[in-house]
N, C-alpha and C positions, 0 to 999 in steps of 0.2 A: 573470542568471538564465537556465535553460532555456527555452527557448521554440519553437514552429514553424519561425520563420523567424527566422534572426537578426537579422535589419533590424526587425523586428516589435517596438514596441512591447509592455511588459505593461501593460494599461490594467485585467487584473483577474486572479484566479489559476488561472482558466480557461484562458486563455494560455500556462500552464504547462504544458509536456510530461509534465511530474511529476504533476502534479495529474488529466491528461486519461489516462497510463496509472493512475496509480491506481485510478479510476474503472473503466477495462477491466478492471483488477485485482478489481473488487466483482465485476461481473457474472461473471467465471470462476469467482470462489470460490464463489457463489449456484451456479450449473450443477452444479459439480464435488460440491458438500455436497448438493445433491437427490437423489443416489446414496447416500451415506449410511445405516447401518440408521437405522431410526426411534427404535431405543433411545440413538441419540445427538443427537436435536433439542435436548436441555436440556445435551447435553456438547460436544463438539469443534462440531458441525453451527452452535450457537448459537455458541460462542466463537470460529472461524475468520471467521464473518458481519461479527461485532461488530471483529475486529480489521483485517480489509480496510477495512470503512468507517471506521473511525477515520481510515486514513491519507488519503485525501482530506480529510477532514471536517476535521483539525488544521490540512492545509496552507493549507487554505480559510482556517478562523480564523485561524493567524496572520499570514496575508496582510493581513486584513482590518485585525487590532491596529492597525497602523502603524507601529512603533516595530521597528528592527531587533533588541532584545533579544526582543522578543515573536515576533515570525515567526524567529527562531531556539528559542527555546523549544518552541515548537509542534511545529518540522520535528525537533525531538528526540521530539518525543512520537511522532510519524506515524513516526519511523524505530525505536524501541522498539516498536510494534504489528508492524513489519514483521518483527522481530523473533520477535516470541512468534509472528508468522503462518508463517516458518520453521521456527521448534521445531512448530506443530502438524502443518504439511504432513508432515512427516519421522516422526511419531507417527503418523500416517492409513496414511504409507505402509508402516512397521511392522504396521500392525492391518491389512494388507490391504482398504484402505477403497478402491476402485477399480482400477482398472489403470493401470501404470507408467505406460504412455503419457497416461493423465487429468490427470498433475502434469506432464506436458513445459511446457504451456503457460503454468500458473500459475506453474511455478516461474524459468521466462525471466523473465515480465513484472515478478516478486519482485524477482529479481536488478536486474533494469535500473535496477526504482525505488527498492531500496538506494542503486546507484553513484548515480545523481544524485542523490537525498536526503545523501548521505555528501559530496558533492562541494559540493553549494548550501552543508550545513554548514560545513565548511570554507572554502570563500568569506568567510561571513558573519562568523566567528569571527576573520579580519583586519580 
């Protein structure tokens, strides 16, 4: 798995590079959607929230399961949110919902935590 340090134990899924930019991932999306009009709290602003925190939240649980079929199931779930959180950033950026430069950030840290979620998958599935 991804980790800090490669000599590093994972003793939880905190330890996870994946799991720890995930998380960086929530708080950009949270900044970037408080820009937002107001008349989108119950549209894109709620749904971009809900789909960044999913992907921590899955790789958590299926760390937790134990069972290699279950913490690959999960990491498919957190990579499908990752997913929809693509398709919406690229909809915001069509509605002119901030400035180009506002999505630089979120959409690196996106990328990053695709490839290693695409990659842990792949690992797990041999």
């Amino acid at each position: 798995m991804i980790v800090n340090n490669a000599r590093k134990e994972i003793n939880t899924y905190k330890d996870l590079i994946v799991w720890q930019r995930s998380m960086d991932l929530v708080v950009e999306i949270y900044r970037l959607t408080e820009c937002f009009p107001r008349s989108e709290i119950y549209g894109l602003t709620s749904q971009m929230r809900r789909c960044a925190v999913s992907i921590p939240s899955n790789i958590a649980e299926g760390r937790r399961r134990g069972t290699r079929k279950d913490y690959r199931h999960f990491l498919i779930i957190a990579y499908g949110s990752g997913a929809e959180l693509e398709t919406q950033i690229e909809i915001t950026k069509r509605l002119s919902f901030g400035e180009k430069s506002d999505f630089v950030k979120v959409e690196n840290l996106l990328n990053e935590i695709m490839r290693m979620l695409n990659k842990m998958l792949s690992t797990l599935k041999s």
